[in-house]
TORFI-496271 format. One record per residue (C-alpha): residue in three letters; x, y, z. Coordinates in steps of 0.1 Angstrom, whole numbers, plus 5000, padded with zeros to 4 digits. Example, Ala and Ser with C-alpha at 12.3 -4.5 7.8 and 13.67 -1.06 7.14 Angstrom:
2
ALA512349555078
SER513749895071
//
This chain:
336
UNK500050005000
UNK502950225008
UNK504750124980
UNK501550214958
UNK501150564974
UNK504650684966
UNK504650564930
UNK501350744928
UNK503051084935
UNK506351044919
UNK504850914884
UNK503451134859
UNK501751014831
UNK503650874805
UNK501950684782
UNK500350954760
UNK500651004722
UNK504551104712
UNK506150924744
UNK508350674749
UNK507250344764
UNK508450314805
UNK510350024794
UNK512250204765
UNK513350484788
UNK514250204811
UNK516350094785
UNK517850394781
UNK518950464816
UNK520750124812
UNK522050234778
UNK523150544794
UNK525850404824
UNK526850154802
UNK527850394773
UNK529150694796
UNK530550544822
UNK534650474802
UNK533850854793
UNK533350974827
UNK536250764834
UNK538650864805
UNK537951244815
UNK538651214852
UNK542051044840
UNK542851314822
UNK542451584841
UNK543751404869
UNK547151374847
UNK547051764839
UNK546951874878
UNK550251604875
UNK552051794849
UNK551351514828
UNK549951464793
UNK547951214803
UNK545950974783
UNK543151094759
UNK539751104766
UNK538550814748
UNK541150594758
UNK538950344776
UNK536850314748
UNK540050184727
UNK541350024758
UNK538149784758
UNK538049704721
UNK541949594725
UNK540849394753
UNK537949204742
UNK540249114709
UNK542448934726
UNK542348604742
UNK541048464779
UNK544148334798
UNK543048124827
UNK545748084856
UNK546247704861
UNK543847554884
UNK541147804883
UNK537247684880
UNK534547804863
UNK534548104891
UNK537348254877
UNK535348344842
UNK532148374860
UNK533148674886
UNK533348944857
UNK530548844841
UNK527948844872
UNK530149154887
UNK529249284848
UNK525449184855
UNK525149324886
UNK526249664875
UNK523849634846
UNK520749594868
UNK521049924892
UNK520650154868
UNK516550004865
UNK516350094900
UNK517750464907
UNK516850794886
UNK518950794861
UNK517150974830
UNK513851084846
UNK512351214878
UNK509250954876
UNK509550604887
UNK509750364857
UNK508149984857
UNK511249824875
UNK512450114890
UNK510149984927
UNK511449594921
UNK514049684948
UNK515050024971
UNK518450214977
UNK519549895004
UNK518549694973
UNK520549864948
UNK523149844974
UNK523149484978
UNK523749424943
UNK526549634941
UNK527749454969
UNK527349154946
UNK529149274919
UNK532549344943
UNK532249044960
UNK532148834925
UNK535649004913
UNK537048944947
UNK536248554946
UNK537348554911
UNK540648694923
UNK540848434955
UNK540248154929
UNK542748314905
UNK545548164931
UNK547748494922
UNK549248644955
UNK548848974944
UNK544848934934
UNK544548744964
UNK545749104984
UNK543849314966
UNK540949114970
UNK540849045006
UNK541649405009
UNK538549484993
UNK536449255013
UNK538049425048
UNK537549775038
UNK534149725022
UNK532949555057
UNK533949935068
UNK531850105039
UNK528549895046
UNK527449995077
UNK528250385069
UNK525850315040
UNK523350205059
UNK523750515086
UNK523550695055
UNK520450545038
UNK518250535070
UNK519050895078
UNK517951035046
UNK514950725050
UNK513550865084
UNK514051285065
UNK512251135035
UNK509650865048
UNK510750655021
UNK514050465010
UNK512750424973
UNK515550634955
UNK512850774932
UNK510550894962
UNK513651014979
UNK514751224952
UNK511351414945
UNK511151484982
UNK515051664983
UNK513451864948
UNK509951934963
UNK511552114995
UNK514952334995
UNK514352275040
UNK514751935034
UNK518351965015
UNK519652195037
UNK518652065067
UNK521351955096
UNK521451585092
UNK520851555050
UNK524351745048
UNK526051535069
UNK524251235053
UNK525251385022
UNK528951445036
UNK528951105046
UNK528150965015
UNK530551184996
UNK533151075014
UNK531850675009
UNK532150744977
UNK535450874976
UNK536650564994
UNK534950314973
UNK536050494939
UNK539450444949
UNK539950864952
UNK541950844990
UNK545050944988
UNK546250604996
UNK549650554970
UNK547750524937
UNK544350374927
UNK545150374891
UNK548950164896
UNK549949834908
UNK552049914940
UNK551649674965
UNK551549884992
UNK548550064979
UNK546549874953
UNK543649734955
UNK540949714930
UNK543949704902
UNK545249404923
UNK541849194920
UNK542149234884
UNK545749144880
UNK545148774872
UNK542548824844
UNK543048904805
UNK541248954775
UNK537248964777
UNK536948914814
UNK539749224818
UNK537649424795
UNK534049294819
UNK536349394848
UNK537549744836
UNK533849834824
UNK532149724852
UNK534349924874
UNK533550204860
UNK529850174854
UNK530150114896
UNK531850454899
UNK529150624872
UNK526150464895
UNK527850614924
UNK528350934912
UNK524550894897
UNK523050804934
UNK525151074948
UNK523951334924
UNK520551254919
UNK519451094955
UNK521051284977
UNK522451654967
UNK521351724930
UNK518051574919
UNK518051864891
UNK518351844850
UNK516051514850
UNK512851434830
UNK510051544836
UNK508351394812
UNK508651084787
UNK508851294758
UNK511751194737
UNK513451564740
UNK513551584777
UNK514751234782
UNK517551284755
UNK518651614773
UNK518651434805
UNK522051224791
UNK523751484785
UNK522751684819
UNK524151394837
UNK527151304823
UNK528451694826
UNK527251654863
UNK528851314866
UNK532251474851
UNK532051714876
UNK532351534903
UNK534551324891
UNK537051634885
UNK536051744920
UNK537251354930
UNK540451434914
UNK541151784927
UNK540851634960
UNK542851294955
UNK546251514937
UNK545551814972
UNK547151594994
UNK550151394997
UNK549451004994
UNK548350835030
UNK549450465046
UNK547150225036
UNK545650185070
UNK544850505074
UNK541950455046
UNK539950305083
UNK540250635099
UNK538750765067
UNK535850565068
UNK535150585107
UNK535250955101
UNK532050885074
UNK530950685093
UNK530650935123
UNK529051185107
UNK526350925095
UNK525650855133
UNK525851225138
UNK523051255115
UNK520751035129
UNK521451175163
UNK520651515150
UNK517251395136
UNK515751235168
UNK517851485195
UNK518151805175
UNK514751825162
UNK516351955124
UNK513451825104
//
């Protein structure tokens, strides 16, 4: 019944004459991470290289990066199962299946978009880490091995900030259906200013931040020992799996960027409507808003000089501080 009632004032009608279908725009949103997400990347990269004094790569060097990669051949590491070529390609699946549940294009909830809510969405990210990290443990590789079970102990860290996160901005909203959430943060500027959304929303930045690989820990992008960690998951895999593994990683940092844009600070520059226009000019609207944060990402990974890997737990107790913080303001503070 709840469910019902927030669909109800989300959704506008969109099945007039001149529309696209729910499940084409649905499509689209899919479409959209999936196309965007090595641009976001390649961009972030290079300007990231240009506050280096480097060249840099270009901007559509993950594009060619992929098409080199899925033209080459699948080297399995001797021993490995099935699970080894199955990790990418559920991690792959996983990161597919998000973008059906979070406002991408439009500000209206679509016909999957209430299959699952934000914890959903969560989970199945969730999923998608924890199949490259098995595929790294079965891979037998010392080095995938480290990165993976580093993975594993600092994402133990990240989920229960998340859920701070999530049930703050739940009790503010009265819903944790991303769609409902987002029209609430539009329909009052109170709500978004408020005391415990920012530091929901701080908190969440700075989740993000972590689980994008943007600490100032060594290097995200190298293969140091001392400070990789989703490179090292990948070290053991080559060809079409590499190419599943590279993609998928950054559709995951697209969807977080897209959650943390249109959820919790931004919900602006999406469809109102399902006329083809507005849901084209919604693309574009997100992927400068998505750039931006990821140049924001990269101004604050190159402001600082590089951290010991254990300090990324201090990091994430500080997120996960303000979280609590947040849901002590709401119930003690009264800053509803």
């Amino acid at each position: 019944m709840a469910s019902t009632q927030l669909r109800t004032c989300v959704e506008t009608d969109v099945t007039r004459h001149g529309e696209l279908s729910p499940f084409a725009i649905q499509a689209l949103q899919v479409l959209t991470i999936l196309v965007f997400a090595p641009l976001v990347s390649g961009v972030t990269s290079h300007v990231e290289a240009r506050l280096q004094g480097r060249r840099g790569p270009r901007i559509l060097q993950p594009y060619y990066d992929l098409r080199k990669l899925f033209a080459k051949e699948n080297l399995l590491p001797e021993e490995a199962s099935f699970v080894f070529l199955a990790g990418p390609i559920v991690a792959f699946a996983s990161y597919l299946t998000v973008p059906m549940l979070i406002p991408v294009l439009t500000t209206f909830g679509l016909p999957l978009g209430y299959m699952g809510d934000i914890l959903g969405g969560g989970l199945i990210l969730a999923l998608g880490g924890f199949a490259v990290a098995l595929a790294a443990t079965e891979s037998r590789g010392p080095y995938a091995q480290i990165g993976a079970s580093r993975a594993m102990t600092f994402g133990a860290l990240i989920e229960p900030t998340v859920l701070f996160v999530v049930f703050a901005v739940a009790v503010i909203t009265a819903t944790d259906l991303p769609y409902a959430m987002a029209a609430t943060i539009r329909s009052s500027t109170a709500e978004l200013v408020s005391p415990a959304h920012v530091l929901a929303g701080v908190a969440f930045f700075l989740v993000v931040l972590a689980d994008t690989g943007r600490i100032p820990v060594e290097t995200h992008s190298g293969t140091l020992e001392f400070g990789m960690i989703d490179e090292g998951r990948a070290l053991e895999h080559s060809g079409p799996a590499l190419a599943l593994v590279t993609w998928g990683s950054a559709m995951k940092q697209l969807i977080l960027y897209t959650i943390l844009i249109d959820v919790f600070v931004a919900p602006w520059g999406l469809a109102g409507s399902a006329a083809p226009g507005a849901v084209l000019l919604a693309i574009p609207a997100l992927v400068a808003k998505a750039i931006g944060v990821g140049v924001l990402f990269a101004l604050i990974d190159n402001s600082f000089s590089k951290l010991r890997l254990f300090k990324i737990t201090e990091f994430i107790a500080g997120a996960f501080s303000l979280a609590v913080l947040a849901v002590f303001i709401l119930y003690i503070g009264g800053s509803r």
